[in-house]
C-alpha positions in Angstrom: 160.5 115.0 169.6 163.3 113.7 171.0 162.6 109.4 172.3 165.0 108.3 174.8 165.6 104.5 174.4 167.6 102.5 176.9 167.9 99.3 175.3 169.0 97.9 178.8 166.3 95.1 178.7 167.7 93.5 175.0 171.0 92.6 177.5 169.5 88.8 178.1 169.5 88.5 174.2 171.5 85.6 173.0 173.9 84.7 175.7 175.8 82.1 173.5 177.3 84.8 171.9 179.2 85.5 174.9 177.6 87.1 177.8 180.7 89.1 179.0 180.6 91.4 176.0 176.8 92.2 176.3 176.2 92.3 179.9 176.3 96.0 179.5 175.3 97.3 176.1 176.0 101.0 175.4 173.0 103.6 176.6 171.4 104.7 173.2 169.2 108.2 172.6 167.7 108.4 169.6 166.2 111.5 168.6 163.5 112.1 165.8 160.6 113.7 165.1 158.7 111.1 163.0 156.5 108.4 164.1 156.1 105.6 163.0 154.0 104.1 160.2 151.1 101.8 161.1 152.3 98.9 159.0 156.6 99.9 159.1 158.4 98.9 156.0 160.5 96.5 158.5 159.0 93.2 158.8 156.8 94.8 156.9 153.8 93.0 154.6 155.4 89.2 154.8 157.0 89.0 157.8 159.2 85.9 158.3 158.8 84.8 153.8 161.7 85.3 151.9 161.6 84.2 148.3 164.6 82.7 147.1 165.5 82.4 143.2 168.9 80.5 141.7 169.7 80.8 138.5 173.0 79.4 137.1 173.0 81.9 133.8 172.6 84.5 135.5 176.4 85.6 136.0 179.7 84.2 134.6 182.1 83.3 137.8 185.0 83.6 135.0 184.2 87.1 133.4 181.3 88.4 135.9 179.3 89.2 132.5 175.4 89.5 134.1 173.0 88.2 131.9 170.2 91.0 132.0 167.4 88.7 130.9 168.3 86.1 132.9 168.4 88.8 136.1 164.8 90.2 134.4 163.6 86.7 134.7 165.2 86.4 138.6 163.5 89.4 140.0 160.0 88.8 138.2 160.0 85.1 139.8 161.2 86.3 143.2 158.7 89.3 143.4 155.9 87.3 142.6 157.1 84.1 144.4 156.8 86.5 147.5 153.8 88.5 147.2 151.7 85.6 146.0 150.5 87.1 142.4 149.9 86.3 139.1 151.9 89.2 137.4 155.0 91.1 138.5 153.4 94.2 138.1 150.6 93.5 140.6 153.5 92.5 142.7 155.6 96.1 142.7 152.2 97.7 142.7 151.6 96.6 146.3 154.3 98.6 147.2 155.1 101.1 145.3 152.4 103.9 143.5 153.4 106.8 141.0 153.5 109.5 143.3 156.2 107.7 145.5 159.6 109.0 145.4 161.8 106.2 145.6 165.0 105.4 147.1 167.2 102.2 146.3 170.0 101.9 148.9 172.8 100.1 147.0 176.2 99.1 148.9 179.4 99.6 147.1 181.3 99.5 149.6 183.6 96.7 148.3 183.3 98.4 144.7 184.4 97.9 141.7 184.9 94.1 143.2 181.2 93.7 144.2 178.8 96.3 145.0 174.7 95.9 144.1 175.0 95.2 140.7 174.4 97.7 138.0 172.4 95.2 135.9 170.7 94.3 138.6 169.6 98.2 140.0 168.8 98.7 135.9 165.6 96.0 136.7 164.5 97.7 139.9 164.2 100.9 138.1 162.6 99.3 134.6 160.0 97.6 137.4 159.3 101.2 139.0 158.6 102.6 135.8 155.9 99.9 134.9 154.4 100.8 138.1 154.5 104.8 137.3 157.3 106.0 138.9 159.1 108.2 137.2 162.7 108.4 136.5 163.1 112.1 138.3 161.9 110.4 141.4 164.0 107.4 141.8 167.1 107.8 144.1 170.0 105.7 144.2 171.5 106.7 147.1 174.9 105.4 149.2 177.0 107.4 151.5 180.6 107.5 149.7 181.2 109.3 146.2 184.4 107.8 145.2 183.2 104.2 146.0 179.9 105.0 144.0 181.8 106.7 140.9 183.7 103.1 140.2 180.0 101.4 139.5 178.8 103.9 137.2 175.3 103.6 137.6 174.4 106.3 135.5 175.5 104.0 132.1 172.4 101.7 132.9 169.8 103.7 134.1 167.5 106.2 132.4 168.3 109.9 132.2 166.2 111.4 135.1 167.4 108.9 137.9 169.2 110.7 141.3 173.1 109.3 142.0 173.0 110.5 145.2 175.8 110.3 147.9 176.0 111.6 151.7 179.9 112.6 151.8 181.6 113.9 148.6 184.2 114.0 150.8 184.7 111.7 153.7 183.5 113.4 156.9 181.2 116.3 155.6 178.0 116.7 157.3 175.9 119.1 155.3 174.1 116.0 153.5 172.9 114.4 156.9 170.0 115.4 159.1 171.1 117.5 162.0 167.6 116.6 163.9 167.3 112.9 163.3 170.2 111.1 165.4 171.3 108.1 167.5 173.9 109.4 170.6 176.1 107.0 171.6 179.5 106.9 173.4 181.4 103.5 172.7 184.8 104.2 173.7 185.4 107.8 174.7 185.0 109.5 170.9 184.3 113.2 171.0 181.5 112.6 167.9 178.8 110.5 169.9 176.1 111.1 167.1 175.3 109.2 164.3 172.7 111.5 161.8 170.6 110.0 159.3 170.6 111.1 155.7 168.8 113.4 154.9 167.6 111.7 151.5 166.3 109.5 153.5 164.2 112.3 156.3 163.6 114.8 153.5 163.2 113.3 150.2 162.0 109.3 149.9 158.7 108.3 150.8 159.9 104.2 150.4 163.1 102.4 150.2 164.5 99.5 148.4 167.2 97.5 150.4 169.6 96.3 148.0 172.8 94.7 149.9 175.2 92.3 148.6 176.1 88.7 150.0 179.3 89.6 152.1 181.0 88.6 155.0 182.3 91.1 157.3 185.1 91.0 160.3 182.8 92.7 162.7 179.2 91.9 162.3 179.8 88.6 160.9 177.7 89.5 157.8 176.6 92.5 155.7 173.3 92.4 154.4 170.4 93.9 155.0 170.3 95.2 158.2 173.8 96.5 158.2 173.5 98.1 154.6 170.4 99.9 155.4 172.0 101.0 158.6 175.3 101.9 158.5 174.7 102.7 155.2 172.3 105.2 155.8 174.0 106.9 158.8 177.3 109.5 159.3 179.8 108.6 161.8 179.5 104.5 162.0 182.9 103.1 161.9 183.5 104.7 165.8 181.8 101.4 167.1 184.7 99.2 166.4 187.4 99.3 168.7 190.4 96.8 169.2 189.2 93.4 169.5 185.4 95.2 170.4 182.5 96.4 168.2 179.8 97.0 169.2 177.8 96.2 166.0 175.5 93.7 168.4 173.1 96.5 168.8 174.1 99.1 166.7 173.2 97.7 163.8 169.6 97.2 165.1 168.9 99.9 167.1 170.0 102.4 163.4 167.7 100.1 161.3 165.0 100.9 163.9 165.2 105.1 163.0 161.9 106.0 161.9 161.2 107.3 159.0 164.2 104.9 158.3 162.2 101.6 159.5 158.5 102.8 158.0 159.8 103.9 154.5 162.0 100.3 154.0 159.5 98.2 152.3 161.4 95.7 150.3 165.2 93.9 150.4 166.5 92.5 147.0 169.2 90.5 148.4 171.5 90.8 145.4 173.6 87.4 146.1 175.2 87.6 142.0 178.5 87.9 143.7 179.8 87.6 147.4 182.7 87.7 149.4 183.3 84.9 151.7 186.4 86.7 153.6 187.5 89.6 154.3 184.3 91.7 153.5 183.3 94.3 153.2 185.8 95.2 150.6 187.0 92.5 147.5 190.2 94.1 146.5 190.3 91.0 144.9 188.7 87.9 143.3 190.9 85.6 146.3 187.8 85.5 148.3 184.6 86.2 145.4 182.5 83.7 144.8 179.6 83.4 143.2 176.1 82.1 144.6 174.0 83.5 141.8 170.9 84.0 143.6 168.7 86.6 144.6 166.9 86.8 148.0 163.2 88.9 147.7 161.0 89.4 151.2 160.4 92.9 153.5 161.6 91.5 156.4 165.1 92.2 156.8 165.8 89.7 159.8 165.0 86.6 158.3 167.0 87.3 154.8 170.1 87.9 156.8 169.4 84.8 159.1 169.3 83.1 156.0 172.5 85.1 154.4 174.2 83.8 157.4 173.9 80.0 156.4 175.5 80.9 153.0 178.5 82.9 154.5 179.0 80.2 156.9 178.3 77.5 154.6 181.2 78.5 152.4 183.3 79.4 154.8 183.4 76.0 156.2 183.7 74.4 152.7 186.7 76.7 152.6 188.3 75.6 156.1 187.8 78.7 157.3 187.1 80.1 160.9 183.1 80.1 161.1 181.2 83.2 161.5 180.0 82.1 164.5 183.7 81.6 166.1 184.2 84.1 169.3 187.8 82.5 170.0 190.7 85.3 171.5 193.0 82.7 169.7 192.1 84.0 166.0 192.2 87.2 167.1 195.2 89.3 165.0 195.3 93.1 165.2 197.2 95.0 162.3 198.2 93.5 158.8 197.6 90.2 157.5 194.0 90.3 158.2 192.4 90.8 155.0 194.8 87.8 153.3 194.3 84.8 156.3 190.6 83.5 156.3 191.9 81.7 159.9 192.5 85.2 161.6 189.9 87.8 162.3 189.9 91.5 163.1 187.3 92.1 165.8 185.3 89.3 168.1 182.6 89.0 165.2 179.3 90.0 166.0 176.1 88.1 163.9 174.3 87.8 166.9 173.0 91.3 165.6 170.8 89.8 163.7 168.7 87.9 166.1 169.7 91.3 168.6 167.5 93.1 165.1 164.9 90.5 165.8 164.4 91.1 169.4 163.8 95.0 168.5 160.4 93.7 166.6 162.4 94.6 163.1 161.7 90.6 161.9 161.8 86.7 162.4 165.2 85.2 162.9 164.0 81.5 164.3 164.5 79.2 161.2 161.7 76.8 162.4 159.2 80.1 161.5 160.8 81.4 158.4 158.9 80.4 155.0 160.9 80.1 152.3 160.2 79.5 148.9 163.0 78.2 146.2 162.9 79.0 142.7 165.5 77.3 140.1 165.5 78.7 136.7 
């Protein structure tokens, strides 16, 4: 089945983000044969909660040593600081049952600087197995193999557990799904479609979200929306152009897929790490720092809106342009980019996050989102 989706009628979404590059967003078709869930994974079971656990331990800033307990501790709290019970277990059984197969999208691209952390991905598979799920049918999945090979996953997981990756080599297609696709043309390429993985289509019956804190020149943030979206998708980069990206929609419109949307039922924020400039990447530790928190909830909208305030936040304490600044003035193309917090690349675009919101994938108004903080 093929749905044709104009998203003509999101162009009266935030205007202060300036209305002269979204008067006419690009004409999407999105073809799939899936339907959607009748509960999707995105907001999915807490819409609009996000649990929020800080724990000073749980990472040295000087030699990024993870303490495992201390993480153990983190994701038990978070989980059932979210769900509302008693015991973890309870928690991770609400979503997750033995005859699942499991994927956990991890983002490494700014690896081995900051990528989902290894200790971290460890705990999410320890907690699938006290659920029942079995190593063989937990995937780890991301799209690029030499970005993934740096982490070395496989050193802290059991035997069993799928390293999966889209593109062994950068621009292959055989590991993509020829049938489930977003065509788009931003800016005359001759490759308008973006497929979805087909790990994702084929294999997984739910998904674990697991993006890093991270700023980023064109969306204004990477976290969950992006990660599970560009991250689960061939053919992305084509929506940046010059000064132009059109991450404002595209972001949203991926994350809305099916079976992508129904089968994402939980983000694990993993905020160990982030970068404050220059993300994705962290070629090195100039821009790093180090929240040492953890962000838990199933609704992917109001954990970024949220990851936006922390980005911004340090930014700011760092005299840095804000996040939110859409100023031709700071605009640089070419080197220099990566090294000058007070320059960007592209006009940056974190209005896709409330753009996510309007496309029913969560809450972005901070007046409605619940959160609950946790210091250990």
């Amino acid at each position: 089945m093929i749905r044709r989706t104009f998203l003509q009628a999101a162009a009266a979404a935030p205007v202060a983000f300036g209305a002269s590059l979204h008067e006419d967003l690009p004409k999407y078709r999105v073809a799939s044969r899936f339907q959607p869930s009748a509960h999707p994974g995105m907001p999915g079971l807490y819409p609009g909660k996000v649990a929020k656990v800080h724990a000073e331990k749980s990472i040295d800033s000087n030699s990024e040593k993870v303490d495992v307990p201390t993480v153990r501790e983190m994701i038990s709290q978070g989980m059932r600081a979210l769900t509302g019970d008693k015991d973890a277990r309870d928690s991770w059984a609400r979503f997750f049952a033995p005859a699942d197969v499991v994927g956990i999208k991890v983002n490494c691209s700014g690896a081995p600087g900051i990528m989902s952390t290894p200790e971290v991905v460890a705990e999410i598979v320890r907690d699938l197995g006290i659920v029942g799920v079995k190593p063989e049918q937990i995937w780890i999945y991301e799209r690029f193999q030499n970005q993934v090979d740096t982490v070395h996953y496989h050193r802290f997981v059991p035997a069993g557990v799928h390293i999966w990756t889209a593109e062994g080599r950068r621009g292959t297609i055989i590991n993509y799904d020829p049938n489930t696709y977003v065509d788009v043309n931003f800016f005359g390429e001759d490759d308008t479609r973006s497929n979805l993985a087909h790990v994702v289509s084929e294999r997984c019956t739910k998904i674990i979200n697991v993006p890093n804190m991270k700023d980023h020149g064109g969306a204004g943030v990477t976290g969950c929306l992006k990660n599970i979206a560009y991250g689960s998708f061939s053919n992305v980069a084509r929506s940046h152009s010059g000064f132009k990206t059109n991450t404002y929609s595209f972001i949203g419109t991926l994350a809305s897929v099916e079976p992508l949307r129904s089968r994402t039922v939980l983000a694990i924020m993993d905020g160990l790490r982030g970068v404050w400039h220059g993300g994705p990447f962290s070629p090195s530790r100039k821009f790093r720092f180090y929240p040492k928190q953890m962000m838990f909830g199933t609704d992917p909208v109001a954990v970024d809106r949220l990851l936006l305030d922390v980005i911004d936040g340090k930014r700011k304490a760092e005299h840095a342009t804000s996040v939110w600044d859409r100023s031709m003035a700071h605009i640089k193309s070419g080197n220099g980019y990566d090294q000058n917090p007070s320059v960007d690349r592209f006009i940056r675009e974190p209005g896709h996050i409330e753009y996510a919101g309007k496309l029913g994938l969560g809450v972005y108004d901070i007046g409605k989102i619940q959160v609950r903080n946790i210091e250990i």
